[in-house]
C-alpha positions in Angstrom: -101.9 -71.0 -68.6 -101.1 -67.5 -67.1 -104.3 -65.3 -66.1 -105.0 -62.8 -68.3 -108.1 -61.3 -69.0 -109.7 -59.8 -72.6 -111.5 -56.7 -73.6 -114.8 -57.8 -75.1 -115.5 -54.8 -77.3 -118.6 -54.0 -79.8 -118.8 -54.4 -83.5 -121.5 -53.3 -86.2 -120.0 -56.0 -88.2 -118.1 -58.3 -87.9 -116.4 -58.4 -91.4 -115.9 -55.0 -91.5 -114.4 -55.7 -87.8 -112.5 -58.4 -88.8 -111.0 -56.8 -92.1 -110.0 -53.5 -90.0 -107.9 -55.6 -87.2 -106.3 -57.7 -89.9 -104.3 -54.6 -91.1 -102.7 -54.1 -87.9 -101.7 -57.9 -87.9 -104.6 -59.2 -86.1 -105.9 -63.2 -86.7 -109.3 -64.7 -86.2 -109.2 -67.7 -83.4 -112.8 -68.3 -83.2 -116.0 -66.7 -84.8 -119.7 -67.2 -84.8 -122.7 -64.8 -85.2 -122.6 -64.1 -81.8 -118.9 -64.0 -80.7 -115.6 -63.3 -82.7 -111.7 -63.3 -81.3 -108.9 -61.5 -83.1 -105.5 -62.4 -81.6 -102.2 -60.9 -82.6 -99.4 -62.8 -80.5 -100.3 -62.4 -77.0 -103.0 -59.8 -77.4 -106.3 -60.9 -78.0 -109.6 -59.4 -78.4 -113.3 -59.7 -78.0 -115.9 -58.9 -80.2 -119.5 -58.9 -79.5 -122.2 -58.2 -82.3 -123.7 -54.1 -81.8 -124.9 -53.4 -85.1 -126.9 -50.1 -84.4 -124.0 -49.0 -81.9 -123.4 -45.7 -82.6 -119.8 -45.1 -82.8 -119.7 -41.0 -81.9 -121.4 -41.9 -78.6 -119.2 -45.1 -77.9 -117.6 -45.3 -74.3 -115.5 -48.4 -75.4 -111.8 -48.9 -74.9 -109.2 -51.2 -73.8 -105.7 -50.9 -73.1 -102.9 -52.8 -75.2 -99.7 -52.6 -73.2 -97.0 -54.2 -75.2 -93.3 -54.9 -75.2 -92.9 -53.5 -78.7 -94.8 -50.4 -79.1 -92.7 -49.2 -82.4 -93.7 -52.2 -83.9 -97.8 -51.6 -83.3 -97.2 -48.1 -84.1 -95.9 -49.1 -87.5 -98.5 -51.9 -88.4 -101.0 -48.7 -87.6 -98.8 -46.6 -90.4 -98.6 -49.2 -92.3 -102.3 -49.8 -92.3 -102.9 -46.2 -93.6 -104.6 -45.5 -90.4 -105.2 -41.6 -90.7 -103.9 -39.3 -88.1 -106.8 -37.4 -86.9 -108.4 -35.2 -84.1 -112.2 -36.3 -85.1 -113.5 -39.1 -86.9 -112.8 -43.0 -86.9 -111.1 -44.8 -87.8 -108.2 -42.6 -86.6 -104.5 -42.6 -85.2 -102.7 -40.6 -82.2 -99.0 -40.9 -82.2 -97.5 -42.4 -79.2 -96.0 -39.4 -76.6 -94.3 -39.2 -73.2 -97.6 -39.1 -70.3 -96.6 -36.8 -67.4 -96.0 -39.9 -65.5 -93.4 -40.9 -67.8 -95.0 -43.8 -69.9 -95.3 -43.9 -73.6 -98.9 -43.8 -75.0 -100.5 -43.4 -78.3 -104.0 -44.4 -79.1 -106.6 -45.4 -82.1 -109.7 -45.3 -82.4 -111.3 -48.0 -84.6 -114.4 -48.0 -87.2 -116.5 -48.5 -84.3 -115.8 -45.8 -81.9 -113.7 -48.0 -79.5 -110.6 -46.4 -78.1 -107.3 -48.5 -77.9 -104.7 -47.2 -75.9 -101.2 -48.4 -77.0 -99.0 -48.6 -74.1 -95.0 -49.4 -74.3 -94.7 -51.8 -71.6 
């Protein structure tokens, strides 16, 4: 196995988690009360329970650099993710970074940032 390492990121619940990361093509691998893992081919993520986390003061994030950005972008669309300055859940179209690379973002129900980075 290659190394790799995983965001562990925090969720006021985990079916509400769950159910949010499944529309963007997301699949549980393991789950308990204290631990979840959504996968989605080679990207997986960690979910540990924060059930009073506030998600307008959150400082979570993780970067998702992938091969295949369209296709993320469009399971976001798809997923009727809104495009938004404030709030959460919310979408930011991917756009060219002054050093060149391709980046969009969403936030998700629980404050935590994703950046979506074409590889």
């Amino acid at each position: 196995m290659a190394d790799r390492a995983t965001p562990n990121l925090p969720a006021r619940d985990f079916n509400a988690t769950e159910a949010f990361y499944a529309r963007l093509g997301f699949e549980r691998t393991w789950r308990d009360a204290a631990w979840m893992i959504l996968t989605r081919g080679d990207l997986a993520l960690e979910f540990f329970p924060y059930p009073d986390l506030d998600p307008a003061s959150s400082s979570f994030g993780a970067c998702l650099r992938v091969d295949d950005l369209e296709a993320l972008v469009a399971a976001v669309r798809d997923a009727g993710i809104p495009e938004a300055q404030t709030g959460w859940p919310r979408f930011h179209p991917p756009r060219r970074e002054a050093w060149g690379g391709l980046v969009g973002a969403v936030i998700d129900p629980d404050g935590s940032l994703l950046r979506l980075i074409q590889n």
